[in-house]
C-alpha positions in Angstrom: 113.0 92.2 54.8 113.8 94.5 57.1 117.1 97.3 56.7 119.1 95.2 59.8 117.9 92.0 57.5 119.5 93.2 54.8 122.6 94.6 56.3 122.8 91.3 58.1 122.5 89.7 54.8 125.1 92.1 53.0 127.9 91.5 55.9 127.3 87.4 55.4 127.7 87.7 51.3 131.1 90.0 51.9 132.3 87.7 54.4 131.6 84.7 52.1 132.5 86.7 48.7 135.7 87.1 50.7 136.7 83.7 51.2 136.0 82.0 48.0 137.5 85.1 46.2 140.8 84.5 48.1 140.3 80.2 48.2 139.6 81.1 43.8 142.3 83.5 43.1 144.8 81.7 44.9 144.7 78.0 43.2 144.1 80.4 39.6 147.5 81.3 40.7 149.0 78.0 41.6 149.4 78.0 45.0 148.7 74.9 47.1 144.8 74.9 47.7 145.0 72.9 50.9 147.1 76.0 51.9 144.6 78.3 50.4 141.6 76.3 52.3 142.6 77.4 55.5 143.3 80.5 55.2 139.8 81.3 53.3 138.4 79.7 56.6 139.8 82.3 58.9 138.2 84.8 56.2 134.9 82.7 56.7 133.2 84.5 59.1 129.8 83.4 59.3 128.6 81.2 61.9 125.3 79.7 60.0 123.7 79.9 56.9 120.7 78.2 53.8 122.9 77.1 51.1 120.8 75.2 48.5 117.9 74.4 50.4 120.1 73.0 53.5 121.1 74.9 56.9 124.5 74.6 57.9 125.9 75.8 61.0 129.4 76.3 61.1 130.0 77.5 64.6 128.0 75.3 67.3 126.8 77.4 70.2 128.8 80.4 69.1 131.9 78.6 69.9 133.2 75.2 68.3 134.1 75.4 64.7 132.8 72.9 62.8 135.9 73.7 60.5 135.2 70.4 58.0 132.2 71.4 57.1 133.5 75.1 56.5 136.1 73.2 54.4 133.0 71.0 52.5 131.3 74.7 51.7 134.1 76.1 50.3 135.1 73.0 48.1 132.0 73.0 47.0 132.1 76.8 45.8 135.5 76.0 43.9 134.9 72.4 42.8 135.6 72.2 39.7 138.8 73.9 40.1 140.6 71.4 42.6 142.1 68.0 41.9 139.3 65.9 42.2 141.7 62.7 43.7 142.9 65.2 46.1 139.8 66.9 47.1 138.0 63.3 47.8 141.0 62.4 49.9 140.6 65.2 51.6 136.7 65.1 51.9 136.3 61.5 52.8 139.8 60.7 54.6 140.5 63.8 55.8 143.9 63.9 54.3 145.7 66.7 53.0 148.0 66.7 50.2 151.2 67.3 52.2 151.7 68.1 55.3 150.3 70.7 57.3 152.3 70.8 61.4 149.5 71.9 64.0 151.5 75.1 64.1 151.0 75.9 60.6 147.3 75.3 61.0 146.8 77.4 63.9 148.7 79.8 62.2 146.6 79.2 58.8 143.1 79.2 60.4 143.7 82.2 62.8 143.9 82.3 66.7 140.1 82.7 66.8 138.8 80.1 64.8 141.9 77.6 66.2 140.6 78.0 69.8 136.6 77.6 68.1 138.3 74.2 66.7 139.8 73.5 69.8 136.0 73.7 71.5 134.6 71.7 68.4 137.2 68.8 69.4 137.0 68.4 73.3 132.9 69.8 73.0 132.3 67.1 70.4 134.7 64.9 69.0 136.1 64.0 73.0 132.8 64.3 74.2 131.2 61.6 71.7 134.6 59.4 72.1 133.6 59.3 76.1 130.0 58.1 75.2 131.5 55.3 73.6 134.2 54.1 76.0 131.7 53.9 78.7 129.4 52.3 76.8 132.2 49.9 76.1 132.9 49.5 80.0 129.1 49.2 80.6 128.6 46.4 77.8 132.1 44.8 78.8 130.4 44.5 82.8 126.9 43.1 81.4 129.1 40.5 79.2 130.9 39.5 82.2 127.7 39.5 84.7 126.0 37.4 82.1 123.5 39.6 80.9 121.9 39.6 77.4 124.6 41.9 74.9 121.8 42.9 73.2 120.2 45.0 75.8 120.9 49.4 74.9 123.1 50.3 78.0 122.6 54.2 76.6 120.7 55.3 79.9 123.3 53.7 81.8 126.1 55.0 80.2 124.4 58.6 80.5 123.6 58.1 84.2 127.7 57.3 84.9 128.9 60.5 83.0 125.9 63.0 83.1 123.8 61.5 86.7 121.0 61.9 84.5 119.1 59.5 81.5 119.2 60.9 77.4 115.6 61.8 77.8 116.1 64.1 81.0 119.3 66.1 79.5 117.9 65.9 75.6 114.1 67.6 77.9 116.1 70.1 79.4 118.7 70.8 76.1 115.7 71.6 74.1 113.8 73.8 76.4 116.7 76.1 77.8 117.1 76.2 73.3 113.6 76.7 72.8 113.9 73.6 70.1 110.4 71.5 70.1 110.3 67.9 71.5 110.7 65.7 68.5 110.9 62.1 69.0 114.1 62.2 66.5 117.0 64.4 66.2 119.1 65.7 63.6 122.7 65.0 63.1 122.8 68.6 63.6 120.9 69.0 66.7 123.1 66.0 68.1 126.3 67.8 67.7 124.5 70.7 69.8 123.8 68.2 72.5 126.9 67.1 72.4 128.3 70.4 73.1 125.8 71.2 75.7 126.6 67.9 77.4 130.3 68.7 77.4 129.2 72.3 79.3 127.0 71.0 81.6 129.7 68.0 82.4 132.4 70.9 82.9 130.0 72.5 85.6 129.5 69.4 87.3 132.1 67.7 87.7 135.4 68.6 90.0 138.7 69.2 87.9 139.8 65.5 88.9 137.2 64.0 87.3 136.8 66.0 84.2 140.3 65.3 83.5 140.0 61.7 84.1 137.4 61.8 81.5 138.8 63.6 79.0 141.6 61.1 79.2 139.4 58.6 78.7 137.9 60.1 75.6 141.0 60.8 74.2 142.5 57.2 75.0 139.2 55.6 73.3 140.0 57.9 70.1 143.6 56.8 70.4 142.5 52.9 70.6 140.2 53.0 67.4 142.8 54.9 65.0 141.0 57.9 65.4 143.5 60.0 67.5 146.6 59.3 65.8 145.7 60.5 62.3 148.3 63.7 61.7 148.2 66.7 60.8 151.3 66.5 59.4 155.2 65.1 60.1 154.8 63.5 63.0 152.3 65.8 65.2 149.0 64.6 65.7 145.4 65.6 67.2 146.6 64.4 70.9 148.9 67.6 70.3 146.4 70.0 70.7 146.8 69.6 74.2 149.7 71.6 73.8 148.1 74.7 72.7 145.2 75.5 74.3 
């Protein structure tokens, strides 16, 4: 190992030493560790890392938190010290024991890492939900034209957002990455994608239309439960709009 390996290695141990220190001391103490959660992941300042045997990447592309599976890490570290009801609720449901206003979570998480989440949700969460309403529209056209339901409209749908098929944009994803062409991906290496779809949508499309499809995104979300889910009294995902 070389000395910037090490001091590489030494700044990633203090950042994570950091955050479980505070997440550990703080629900000794008895404070809420929802509360205590959050803020340890504006103390988490590592964007990837081999934690028994497994690589997580916390911060996709440099720039969308993947803050739930920050959370995951650090319930993990403290597990036996939280309420295990609560920390499945929270885990599986996403539901925290009170409520938390999209203010307070901003305010919990950081600036930094609440603009990171805000890429993570439009990058990939939006992104994904857009994938899926035009492959409901697609599907919904082939029903009504009489065409077999069965048949994978993927390509299609990818043409009508992207111009381009999977196996064009997944080819030119993985070379400008230097990844190897696999004839499988990772649920890791889709969230990537997904992020560099959402960049390379941004850069090709006129303001018009990317709002129209973020809309769309966000109104699939919104139609399957998925958007509506708050934060806390009354505010929900769809508010993020307001703070970006």
């Amino acid at each position: 190992m070389t000395s910037l390996d090490s001091e590489q290695l030494s700044t990633q141990l203090t950042a994570e030493n950091a955050a479980i220190r505070h997440l550990e001391e703080a629900v000794a103490t008895g404070r809420d560790w929802h509360i205590a959660l959050l803020e340890a992941i504006a103390l988490w300042d590592i964007t990837e890392e081999t934690y028994d045997g497994h690589l997580y990447r916390y911060v996709i592309a440099g720039e969308a938190l993947d803050w739930m599976v920050v959370a995951e890490r650090l319930c993990a570290a403290v597990d036996d010290l939280l309420p295990e009801d609560e920390k499945l609720a929270f885990l599986f449901h996403g539901e925290f024991p009170s409520d938390i206003t999209t203010e307070q979570f901003k305010e919990l998480i950081g600036s930094v890492r609440y603009h990171q989440y805000l890429n993570y949700f439009y990058g990939i969460t939006v992104e994904e939900a857009l994938f899926w309403a035009v492959r409901d529209e697609v599907r919904k056209e082939k029903w009504v034209s009489g065409l077999a339901r069965e048949q994978d409209p993927s390509d299609e749908v990818y043409r009508r957002i992207y111009r381009q098929e999977m196996a064009v944009l997944l080819r030119e994803f993985r070379m400008e990455k230097g990844y190897p062409h696999r004839r499988s991906t990772s649920l890791l290496e889709m969230k990537e994608f997904t992020y560099w779809l959402f960049k390379y949508r941004l850069k090709r499309s006129d303001k018009a239309r990317v709002a129209s499809d973020t809309r769309k995104g966000l109104d699939w979300l919104r139609s399957n439960g998925l958007l509506g889910r708050p934060l806390s009294g009354g505010q929900t995902l769809e508010d993020n709009r307001r703070h970006r």
